[in-house]
C-alpha positions in Angstrom: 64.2 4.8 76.2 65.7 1.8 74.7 68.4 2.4 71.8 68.0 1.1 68.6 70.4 -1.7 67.8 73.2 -0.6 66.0 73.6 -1.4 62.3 76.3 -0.6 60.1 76.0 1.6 56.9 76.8 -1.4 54.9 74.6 -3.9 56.6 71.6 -1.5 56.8 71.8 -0.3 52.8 71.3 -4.1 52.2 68.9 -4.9 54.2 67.1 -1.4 52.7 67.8 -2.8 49.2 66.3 -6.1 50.4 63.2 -4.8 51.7 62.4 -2.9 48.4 63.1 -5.4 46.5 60.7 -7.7 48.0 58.6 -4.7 48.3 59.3 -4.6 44.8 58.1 -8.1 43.9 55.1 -8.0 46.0 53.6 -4.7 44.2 55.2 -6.2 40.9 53.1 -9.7 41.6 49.8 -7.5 43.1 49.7 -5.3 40.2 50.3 -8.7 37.7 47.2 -10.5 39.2 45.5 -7.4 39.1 46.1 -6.3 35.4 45.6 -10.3 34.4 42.1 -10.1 36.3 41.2 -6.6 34.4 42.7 -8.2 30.8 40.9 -11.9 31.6 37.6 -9.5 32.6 38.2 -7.3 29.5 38.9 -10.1 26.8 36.3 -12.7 28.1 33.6 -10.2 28.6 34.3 -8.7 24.4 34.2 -12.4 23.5 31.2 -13.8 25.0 27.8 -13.9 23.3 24.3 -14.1 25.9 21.1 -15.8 23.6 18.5 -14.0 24.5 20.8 -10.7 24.5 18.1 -9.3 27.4 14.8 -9.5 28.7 11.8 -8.0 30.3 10.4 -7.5 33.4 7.0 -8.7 34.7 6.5 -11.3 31.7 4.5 -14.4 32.1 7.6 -15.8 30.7 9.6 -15.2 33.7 11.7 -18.9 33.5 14.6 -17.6 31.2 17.0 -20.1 29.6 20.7 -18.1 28.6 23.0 -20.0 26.2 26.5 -18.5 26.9 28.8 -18.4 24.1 32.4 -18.5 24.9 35.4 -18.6 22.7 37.3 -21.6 24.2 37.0 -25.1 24.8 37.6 -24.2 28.5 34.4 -21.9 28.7 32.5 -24.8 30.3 34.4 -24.5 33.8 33.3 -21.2 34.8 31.0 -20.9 37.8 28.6 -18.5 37.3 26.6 -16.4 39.8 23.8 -13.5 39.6 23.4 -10.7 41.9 20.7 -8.7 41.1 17.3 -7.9 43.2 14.7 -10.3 42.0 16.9 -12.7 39.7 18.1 -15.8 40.7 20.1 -18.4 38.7 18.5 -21.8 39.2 20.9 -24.7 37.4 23.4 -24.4 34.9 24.2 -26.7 31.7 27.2 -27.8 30.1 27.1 -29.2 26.4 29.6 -31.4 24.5 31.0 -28.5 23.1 32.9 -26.8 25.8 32.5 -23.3 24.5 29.2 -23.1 26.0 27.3 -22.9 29.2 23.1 -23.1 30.1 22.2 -21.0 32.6 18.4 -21.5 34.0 17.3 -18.3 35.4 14.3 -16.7 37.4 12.7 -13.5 37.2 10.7 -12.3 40.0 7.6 -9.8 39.1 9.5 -7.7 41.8 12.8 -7.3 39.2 13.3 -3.6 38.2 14.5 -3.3 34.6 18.6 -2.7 35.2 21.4 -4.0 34.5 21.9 -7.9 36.3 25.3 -9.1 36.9 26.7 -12.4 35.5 29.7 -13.2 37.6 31.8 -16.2 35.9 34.8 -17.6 37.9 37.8 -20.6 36.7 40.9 -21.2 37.8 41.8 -17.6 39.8 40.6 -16.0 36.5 36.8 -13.4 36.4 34.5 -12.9 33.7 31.7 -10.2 34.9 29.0 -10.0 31.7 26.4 -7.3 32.0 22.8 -9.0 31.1 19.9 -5.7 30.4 16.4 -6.1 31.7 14.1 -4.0 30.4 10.5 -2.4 30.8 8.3 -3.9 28.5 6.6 -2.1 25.8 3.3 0.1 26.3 0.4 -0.8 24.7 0.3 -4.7 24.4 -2.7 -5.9 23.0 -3.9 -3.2 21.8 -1.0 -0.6 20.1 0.8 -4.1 19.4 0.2 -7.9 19.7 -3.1 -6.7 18.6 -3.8 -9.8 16.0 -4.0 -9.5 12.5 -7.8 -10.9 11.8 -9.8 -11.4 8.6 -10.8 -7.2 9.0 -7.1 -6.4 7.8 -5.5 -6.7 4.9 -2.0 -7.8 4.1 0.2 -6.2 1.8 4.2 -8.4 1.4 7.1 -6.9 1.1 10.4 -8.1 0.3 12.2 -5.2 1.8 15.5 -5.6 -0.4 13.3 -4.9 -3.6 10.8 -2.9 -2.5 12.4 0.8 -1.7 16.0 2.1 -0.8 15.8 4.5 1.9 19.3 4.6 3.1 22.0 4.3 0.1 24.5 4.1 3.4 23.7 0.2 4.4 23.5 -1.1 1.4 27.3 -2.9 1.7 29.7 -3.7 4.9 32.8 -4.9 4.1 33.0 -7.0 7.3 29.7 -9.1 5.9 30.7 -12.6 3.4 29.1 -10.9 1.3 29.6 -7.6 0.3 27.7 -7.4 -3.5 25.1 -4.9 -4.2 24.4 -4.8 -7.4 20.5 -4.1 -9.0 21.8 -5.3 -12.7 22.0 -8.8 -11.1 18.5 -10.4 -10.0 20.2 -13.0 -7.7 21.9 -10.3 -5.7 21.3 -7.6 -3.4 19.6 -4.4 -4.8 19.8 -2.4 -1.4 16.2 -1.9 -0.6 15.4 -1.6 3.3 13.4 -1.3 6.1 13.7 2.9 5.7 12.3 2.6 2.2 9.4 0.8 3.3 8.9 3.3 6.2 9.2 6.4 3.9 6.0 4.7 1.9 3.6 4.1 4.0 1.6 6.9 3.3 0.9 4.9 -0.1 0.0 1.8 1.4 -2.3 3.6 3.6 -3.9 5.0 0.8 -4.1 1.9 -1.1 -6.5 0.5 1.9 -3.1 -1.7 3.0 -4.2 -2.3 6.7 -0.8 -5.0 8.0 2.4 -5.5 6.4 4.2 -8.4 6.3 8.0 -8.8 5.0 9.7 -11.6 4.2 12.7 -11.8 6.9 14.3 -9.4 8.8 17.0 -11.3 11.1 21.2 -10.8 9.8 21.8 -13.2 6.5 25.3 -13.4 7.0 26.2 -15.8 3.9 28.2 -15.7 1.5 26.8 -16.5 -2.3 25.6 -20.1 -2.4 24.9 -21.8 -6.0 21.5 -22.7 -6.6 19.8 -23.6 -9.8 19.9 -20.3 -11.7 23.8 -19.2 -10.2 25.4 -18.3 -7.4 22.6 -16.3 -5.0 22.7 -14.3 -1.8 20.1 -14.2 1.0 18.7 -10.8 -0.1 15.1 -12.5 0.4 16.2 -12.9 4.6 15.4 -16.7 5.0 19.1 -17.7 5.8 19.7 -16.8 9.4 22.9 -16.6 11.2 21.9 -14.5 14.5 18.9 -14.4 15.1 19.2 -11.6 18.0 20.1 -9.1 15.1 18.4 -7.4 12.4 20.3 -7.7 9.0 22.6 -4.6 9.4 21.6 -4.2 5.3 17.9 -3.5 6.5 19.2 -1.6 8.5 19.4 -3.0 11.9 17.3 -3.1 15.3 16.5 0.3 16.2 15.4 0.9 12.0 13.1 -2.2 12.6 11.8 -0.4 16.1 11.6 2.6 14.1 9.1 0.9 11.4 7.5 -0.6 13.7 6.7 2.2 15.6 5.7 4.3 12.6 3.3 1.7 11.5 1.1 1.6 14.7 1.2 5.7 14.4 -0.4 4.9 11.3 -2.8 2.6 12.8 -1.3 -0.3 11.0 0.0 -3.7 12.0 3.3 -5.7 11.6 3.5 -9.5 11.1 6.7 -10.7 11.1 8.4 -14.4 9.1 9.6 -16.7 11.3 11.7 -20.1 10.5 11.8 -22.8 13.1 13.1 -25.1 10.4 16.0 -24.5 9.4 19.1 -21.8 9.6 22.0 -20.6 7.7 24.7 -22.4 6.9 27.1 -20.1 8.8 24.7 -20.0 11.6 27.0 -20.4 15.1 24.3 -23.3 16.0 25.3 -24.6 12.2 29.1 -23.7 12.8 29.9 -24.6 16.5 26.7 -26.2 18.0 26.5 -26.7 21.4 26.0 -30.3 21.1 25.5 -32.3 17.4 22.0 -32.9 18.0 21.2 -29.4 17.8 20.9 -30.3 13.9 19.2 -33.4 12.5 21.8 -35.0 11.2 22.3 -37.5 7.9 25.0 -40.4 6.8 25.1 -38.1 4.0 23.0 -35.4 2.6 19.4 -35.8 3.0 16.6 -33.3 1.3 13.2 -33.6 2.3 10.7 -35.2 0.0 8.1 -32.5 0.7 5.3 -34.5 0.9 3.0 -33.7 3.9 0.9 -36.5 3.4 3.6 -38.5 4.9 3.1 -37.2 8.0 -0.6 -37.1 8.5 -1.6 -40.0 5.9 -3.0 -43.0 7.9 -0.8 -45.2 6.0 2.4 -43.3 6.0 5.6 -44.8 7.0 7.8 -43.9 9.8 10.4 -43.6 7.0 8.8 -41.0 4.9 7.9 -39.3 7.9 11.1 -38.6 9.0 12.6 -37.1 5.6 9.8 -35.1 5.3 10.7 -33.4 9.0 14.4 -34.2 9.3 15.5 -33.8 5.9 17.2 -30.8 4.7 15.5 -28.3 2.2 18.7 -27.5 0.2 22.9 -28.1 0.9 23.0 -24.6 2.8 20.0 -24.8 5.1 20.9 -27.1 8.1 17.6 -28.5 9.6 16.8 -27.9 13.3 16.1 -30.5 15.5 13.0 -28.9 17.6 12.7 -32.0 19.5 16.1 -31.2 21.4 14.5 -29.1 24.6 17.4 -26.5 24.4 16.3 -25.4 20.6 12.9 -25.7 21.2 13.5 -23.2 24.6 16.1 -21.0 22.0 13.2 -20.8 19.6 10.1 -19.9 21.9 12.5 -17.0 23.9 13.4 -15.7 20.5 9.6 -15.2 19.6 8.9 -14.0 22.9 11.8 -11.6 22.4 11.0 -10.4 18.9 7.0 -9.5 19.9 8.3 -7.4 22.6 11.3 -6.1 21.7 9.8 -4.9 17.8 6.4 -4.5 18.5 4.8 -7.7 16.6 1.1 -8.0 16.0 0.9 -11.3 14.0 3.4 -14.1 13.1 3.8 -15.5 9.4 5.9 -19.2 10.1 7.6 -20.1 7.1 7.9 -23.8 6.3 5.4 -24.7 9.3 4.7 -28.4 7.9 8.5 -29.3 7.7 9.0 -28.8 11.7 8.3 -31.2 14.7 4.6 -31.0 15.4 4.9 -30.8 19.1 7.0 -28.2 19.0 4.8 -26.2 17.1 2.0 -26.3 19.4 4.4 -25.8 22.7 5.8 -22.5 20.6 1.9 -21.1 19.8 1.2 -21.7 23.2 3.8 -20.2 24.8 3.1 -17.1 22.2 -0.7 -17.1 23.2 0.0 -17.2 26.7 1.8 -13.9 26.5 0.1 -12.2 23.9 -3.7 -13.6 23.8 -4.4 -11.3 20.8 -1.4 -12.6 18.8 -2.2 -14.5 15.4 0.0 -16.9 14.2 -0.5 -18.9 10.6 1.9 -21.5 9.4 3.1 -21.7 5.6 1.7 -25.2 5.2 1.9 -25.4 1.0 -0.1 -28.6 1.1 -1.7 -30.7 -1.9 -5.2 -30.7 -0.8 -7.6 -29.2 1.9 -7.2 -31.9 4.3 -3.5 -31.3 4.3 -4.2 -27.1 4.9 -6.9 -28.2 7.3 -4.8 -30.8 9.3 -2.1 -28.3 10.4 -4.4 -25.7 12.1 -7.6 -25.8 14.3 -9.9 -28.4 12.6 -13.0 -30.4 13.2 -11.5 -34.2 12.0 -10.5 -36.9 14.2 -6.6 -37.5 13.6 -4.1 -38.6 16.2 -2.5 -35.6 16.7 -4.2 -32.0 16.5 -2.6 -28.8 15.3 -3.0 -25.0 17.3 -2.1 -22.7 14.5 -5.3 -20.1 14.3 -5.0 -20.3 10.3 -2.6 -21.5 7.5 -1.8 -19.7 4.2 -4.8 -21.2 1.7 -2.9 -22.6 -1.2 -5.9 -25.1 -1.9 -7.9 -21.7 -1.9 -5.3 -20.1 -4.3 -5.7 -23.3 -6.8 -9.2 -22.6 -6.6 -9.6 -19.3 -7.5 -6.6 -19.9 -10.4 -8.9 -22.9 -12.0 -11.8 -20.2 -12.1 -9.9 -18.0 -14.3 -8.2 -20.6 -16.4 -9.5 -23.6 -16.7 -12.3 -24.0 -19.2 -15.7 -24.7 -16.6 -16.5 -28.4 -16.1 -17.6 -30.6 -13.3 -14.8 -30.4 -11.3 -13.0 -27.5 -13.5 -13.3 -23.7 -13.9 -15.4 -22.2 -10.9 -16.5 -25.8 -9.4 -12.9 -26.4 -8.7 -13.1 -23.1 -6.1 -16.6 -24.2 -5.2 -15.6 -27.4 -4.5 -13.0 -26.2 -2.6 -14.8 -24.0 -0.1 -17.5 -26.5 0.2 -14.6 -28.4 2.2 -14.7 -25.7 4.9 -16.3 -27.7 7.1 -12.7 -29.3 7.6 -11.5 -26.4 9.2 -12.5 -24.9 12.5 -12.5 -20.9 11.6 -11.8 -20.6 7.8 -12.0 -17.1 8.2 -8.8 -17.0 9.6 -7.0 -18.5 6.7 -4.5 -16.4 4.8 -5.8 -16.1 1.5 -3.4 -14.8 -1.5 -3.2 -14.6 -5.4 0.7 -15.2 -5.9 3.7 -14.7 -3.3 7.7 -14.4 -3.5 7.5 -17.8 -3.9 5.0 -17.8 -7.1 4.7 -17.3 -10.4 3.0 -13.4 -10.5 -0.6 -13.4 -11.1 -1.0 -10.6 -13.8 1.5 -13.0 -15.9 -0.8 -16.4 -14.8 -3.8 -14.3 -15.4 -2.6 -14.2 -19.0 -2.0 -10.2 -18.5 -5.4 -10.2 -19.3 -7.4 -7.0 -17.3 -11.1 -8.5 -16.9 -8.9 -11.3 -15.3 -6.8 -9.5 -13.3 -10.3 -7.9 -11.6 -11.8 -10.9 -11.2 -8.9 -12.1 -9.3 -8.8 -9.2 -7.0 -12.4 -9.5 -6.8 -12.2 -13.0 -5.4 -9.2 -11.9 -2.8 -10.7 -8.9 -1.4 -14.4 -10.6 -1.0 -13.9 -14.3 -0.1 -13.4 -15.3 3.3 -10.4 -15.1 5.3 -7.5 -12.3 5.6 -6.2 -11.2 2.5 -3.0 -11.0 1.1 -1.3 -9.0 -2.0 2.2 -9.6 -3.2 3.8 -5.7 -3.6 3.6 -4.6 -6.8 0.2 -6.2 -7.8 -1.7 -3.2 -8.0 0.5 -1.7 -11.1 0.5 -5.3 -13.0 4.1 -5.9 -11.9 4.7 -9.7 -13.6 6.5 -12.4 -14.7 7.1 -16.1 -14.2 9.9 -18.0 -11.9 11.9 -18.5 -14.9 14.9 -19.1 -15.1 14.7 -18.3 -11.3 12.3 -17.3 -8.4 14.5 -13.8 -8.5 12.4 -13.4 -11.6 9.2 -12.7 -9.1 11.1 -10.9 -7.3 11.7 -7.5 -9.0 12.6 -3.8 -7.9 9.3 -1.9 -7.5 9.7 1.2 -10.0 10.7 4.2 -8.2 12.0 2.8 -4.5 15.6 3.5 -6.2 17.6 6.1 -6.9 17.8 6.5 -10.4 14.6 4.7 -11.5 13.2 5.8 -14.9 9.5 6.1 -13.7 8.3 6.5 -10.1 5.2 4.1 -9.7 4.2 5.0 -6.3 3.2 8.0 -7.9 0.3 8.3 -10.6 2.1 10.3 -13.0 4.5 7.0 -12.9 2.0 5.0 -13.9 0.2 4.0 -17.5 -3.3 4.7 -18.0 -3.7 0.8 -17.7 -1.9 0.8 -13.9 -3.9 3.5 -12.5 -6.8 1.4 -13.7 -5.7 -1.1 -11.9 -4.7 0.5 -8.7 -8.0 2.4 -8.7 -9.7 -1.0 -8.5 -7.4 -2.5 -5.5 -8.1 0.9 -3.9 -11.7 0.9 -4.6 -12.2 -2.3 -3.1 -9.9 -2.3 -0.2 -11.7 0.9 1.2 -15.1 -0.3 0.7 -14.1 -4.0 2.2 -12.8 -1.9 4.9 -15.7 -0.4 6.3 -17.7 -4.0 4.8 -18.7 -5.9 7.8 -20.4 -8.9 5.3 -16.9 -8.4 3.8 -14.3 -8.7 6.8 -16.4 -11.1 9.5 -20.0 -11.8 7.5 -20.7 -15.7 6.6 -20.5 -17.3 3.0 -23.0 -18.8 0.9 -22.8 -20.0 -2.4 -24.7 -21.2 -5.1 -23.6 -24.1 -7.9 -21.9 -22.5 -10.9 -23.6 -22.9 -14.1 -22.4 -22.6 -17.5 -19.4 -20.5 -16.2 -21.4 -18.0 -14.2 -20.3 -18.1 -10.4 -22.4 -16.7 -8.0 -22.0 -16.3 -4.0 -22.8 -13.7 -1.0 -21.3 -12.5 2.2 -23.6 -11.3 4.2 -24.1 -10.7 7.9 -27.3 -8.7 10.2 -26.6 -5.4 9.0 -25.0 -5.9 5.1 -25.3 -8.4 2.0 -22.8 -8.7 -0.5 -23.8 -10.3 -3.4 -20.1 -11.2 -5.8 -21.1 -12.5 -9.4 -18.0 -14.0 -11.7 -18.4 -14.9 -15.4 -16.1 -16.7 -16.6 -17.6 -17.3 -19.5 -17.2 -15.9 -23.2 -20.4 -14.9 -23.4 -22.7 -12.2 -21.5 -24.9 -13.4 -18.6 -28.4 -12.5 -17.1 -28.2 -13.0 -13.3 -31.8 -12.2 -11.7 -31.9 -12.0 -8.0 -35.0 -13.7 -7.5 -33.2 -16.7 -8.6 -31.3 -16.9 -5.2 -33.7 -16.0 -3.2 -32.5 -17.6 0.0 -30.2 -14.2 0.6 -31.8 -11.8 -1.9 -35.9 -12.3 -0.8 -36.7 -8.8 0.5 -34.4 -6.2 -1.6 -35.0 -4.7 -4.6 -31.8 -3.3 -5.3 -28.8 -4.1 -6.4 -26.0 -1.4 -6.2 -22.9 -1.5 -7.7 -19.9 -0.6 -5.4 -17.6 0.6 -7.7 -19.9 3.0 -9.5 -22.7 3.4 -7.7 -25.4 2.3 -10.4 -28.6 0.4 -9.0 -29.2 -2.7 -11.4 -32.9 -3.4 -9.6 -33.3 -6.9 -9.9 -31.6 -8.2 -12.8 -28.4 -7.6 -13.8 -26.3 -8.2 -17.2 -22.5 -9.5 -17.3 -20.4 -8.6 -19.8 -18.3 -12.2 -21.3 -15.3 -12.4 -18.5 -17.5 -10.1 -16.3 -17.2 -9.3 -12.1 -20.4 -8.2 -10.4 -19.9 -6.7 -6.3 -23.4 -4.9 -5.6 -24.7 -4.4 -1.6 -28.2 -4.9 -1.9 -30.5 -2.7 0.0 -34.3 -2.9 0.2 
């Protein structure tokens, strides 16, 4: 056996010392590089945002674009890969703005809903983000995405005024702004997405079919001075992420929860979108990937609002572009669609929001303010995915060829609109000239037949949103002069014309007033959805004698128009006012409605033989509110509505 060689005690401790101190430094250096590749995963992972925050599994839209959100200037180096079954990254992006990164991504209709990893590498240094896919939600086309269509009827809601159902969201100290406080109307009052949930018994009741709110998605802003003071975005129309529900709403899963609760109830849910513009404080707004991301001024630009600058046939390039690119006030940056990475941000964030919260119908706020291509490429991309889906724009135009021009229409213009419908504000004028304009040839009733006369502009008027007042209008008990025999004719008109209607909450107990000194005016705390409320007006012993007469007529109405097929899909005809005295049917193969308005000061004889192209053949004439045949005359009072089916 061979010996060892010989080392002293002295040499050998040294060389022992030596060897652990290297041994030392190794594990020292090891465990460094490991505990700076655990912190660099930690940190970078906590501080990285993923737009869309997940996806779904066997969509049509299976081409996903993820903006990556880092928190340095740096973030652009990382390589990124995916491992996961059925997902494969296809390019990446990198933007003027370091701190983000475009990742182009395919899913295969193989992918399993899991959790895909996003592998990011730099310099020796490991980000690993976890990126959900999920199962997509049962029932599409038919529990949801199921279309909102002119058999429903729409009842809007601004959630922050309408019912607080969970005192514990109405303030977070971690928000810009933290006021809640009901004595001021240009603040938050605290209403939420709970409060509309625990009513919807009563908006069942009241023949409600689809409810529509004005914005959901987190207004993270502080107060901004407009006009009448300093204002928050308790009406939801200032975004800042739009992945998140407003935590003051009370979040995603509440939304899920409403949403959910309202197809129980064999209801529908439309939701607001804006394409056109975004909060101030916005991270697109605050740190955009790349300046064009905004359309961007020398100095501040509004829009002039005029949409005949973009369809007139002798508009100028200049108007045109204010009207799109300008800005609708100081804290609203406008969105440049026309950049493809917006328009791809926008379209997955619809996507998203139908499947993720269960939509059946999209209401698109400021639609004739945004690039026209875009909006066509967005509905298409929608329809695609959810054939049933409606979509109408909020086009507040001057005329009916502007309202006809930006959805499906029958005239011969360069450049042709997809939107199934638009909210009728010609409509709207009409039927306010009927009630308060003295009659004359183009004043009073003519001014609403004139009006639908111009029908033939549109491809399917019956898919118009149709509407007495909005959050964005004077009330109409107050424009109807407070006057009751008014305020009937009114509903009469919006539950009996054609199209899908629409009530602003708080119509059917004569809730009022005008947008003065500001729109917060309209905007009002429906009695009893608060804590501490003097009356409770959901209930009827909340209400006066003259609001129960008033809900009873919405409720009459709505339940009969319900079950009305002349009502919700029939055809129109009408007949030339005279003197005042309006008279029109909706009729299909199975029903005729026959709707008689006098608007005049005196009572009116209307005999059915005189309109005998829809009344030849019956001999009666019954009343739908209370039952009693007329035969075949029937006398108005002065200010007077008539609905009778007629029967043979």
């Amino acid at each position: 056996m061979m010996q060892a060689p010989f080392v002293s005690g002295r040499k050998k401790n040294k060389v022992q010392r030596l060897l652990l101190n290297q041994t030392g430094m190794v594990m020292k250096k090891f465990f460094y590089i490991v505990m700076l590749l655990l912190v660099s995963v930690l940190v970078k992972a906590e501080d990285i945002a993923v737009y869309p925050s997940h996806w779904f599994t066997d969509m049509q839209y299976n081409n996903v674009q993820l903006i990556l959100k880092g928190s340095d200037t740096a973030f652009w180096r990382y390589r990124f890969t995916i491992t996961y079954p059925g997902v494969q990254k296809l390019r990446s992006h990198r933007f003027s703005n370091g701190k983000y990164v475009g990742l182009d991504i395919s899913i295969s209709k193989e992918a399993k809903p899991g959790d895909v990893k996003i592998v990011g590498v730099y310099n020796g240094k490991t980000i690993e983000l976890i990126w959900k896919l999920k199962p997509r939600r049962a029932g599409r086309n038919t529990i949801f995405a199921q279309g909102v269509t002119s058999k429903d009827f729409i009842y809007l809601i601004m959630p922050d005024r309408f019912s607080n159902g969970d005192p514990s969201n109405d303030q977070f100290n971690n928000l810009y702004d933290i006021s809640s406080n009901r004595k001021d109307v240009l603040l938050r009052h605290g209403g939420d997405l709970k409060g509309v949930q625990n009513h919807l018994s009563y908006l069942k009741d009241l023949g409600v079919s689809t409810v529509w709110m004005t914005p959901v998605i987190e207004n993270n802003m502080p107060l901004n001075k407009e006009s009448a003071g300093m204002m928050s975005g308790y009406h939801g129309y200032w975004f800042t992420d739009h992945y998140k529900v407003d935590p003051r709403l009370g979040g995603n899963q509440t939304y899920r929860e409403l949403s959910d609760a309202l197809h129980a109830n064999g209801m529908k849910l439309i939701q607001d979108a804006v394409y056109n513009h975004i909060g101030s404080h916005h991270w697109i707004a605050q740190e955009p990937p790349s300046p064009d991301w905004i359309n961007r001024w020398n100095s501040y630009t509004g829009s002039n609002h005029r949409d005949e600058a973009i369809f007139g046939k002798y508009a100028s390039a200049k108007d045109k572009q204010q009207m799109l690119d300008g800005w609708f006030v100081p804290h609203l940056p406008d969105v440049n669609q026309r950049n493809p990475f917006v328009a791809n941000f926008l379209i997955q964030h619809a996507i998203w929001s139908t499947e993720e919260f269960g939509v059946d119908g999209w209401r698109v706020d400021t639609y004739k303010y945004c690039d026209e291509a875009f909006l066509n490429k967005i509905n298409d991309a929608l329809l695609k995915e959810y054939p049933r889906l409606t979509i109408f724009g909020e086009a507040w135009t001057n005329t009916v060829t502007g309202s006809a021009y930006f959805t499906r229409n029958n005239m011969n213009v360069p450049f042709k609109h997809n939107a199934e419908g638009v909210t009728d504000f010609p409509l709207n004028a009409g039927i306010m000239a009927t009630l308060n304009q003295p009659f004359g040839w183009t004043e009073g009733a003519n001014k609403l037949y004139m009006t639908l006369a111009q029908d033939i502009l549109y491809q399917q008027p019956l898919s118009n949103c149709i509407f007495l007042d909005n959050h964005d209008m004077d009330r109409f008990y107050s424009v109807a002069g407070e006057n009751m025999n008014k305020f009937k004719q009114g509903i009469g008109l919006l539950l009996t014309l054609r199209g899908i209607p629409q009530m602003y909450y708080g119509t059917e107990i004569l809730m009022k007033n005008f947008k003065n000194p500001s729109d917060a005016m309209v905007r009002l705390d429906f009695p009893g959805g608060f804590d501490g409320d003097a009356v409770n007006k959901f209930n009827k012993t909340g209400r006066t004698a003259q609001e129960q007469e008033a809900f009873d007529f919405v409720r009459t109405l709505a339940l009969f128009r319900k079950k009305s097929t002349a009502l919700t899909t029939g055809k129109t005809m009408q007949f030339l006012p005279a003197d005042g005295l309006y008279v029109y049917f909706r009729y299909d193969d199975r029903q005729t409605i026959m709707c008689i308005v006098n608007t005049s000061d005196t009572k009116k004889q209307v005999v059915l033989a005189d309109y005998a192209e829809r009344t030849k053949g019956f001999t009666k004439a019954v009343d739908i509110f209370s039952g009693k045949n007329y035969g075949e005359a029937i006398e108005l009072p002065a200010q007077g509505l008539m609905i009778v089916e007629l029967t043979k």
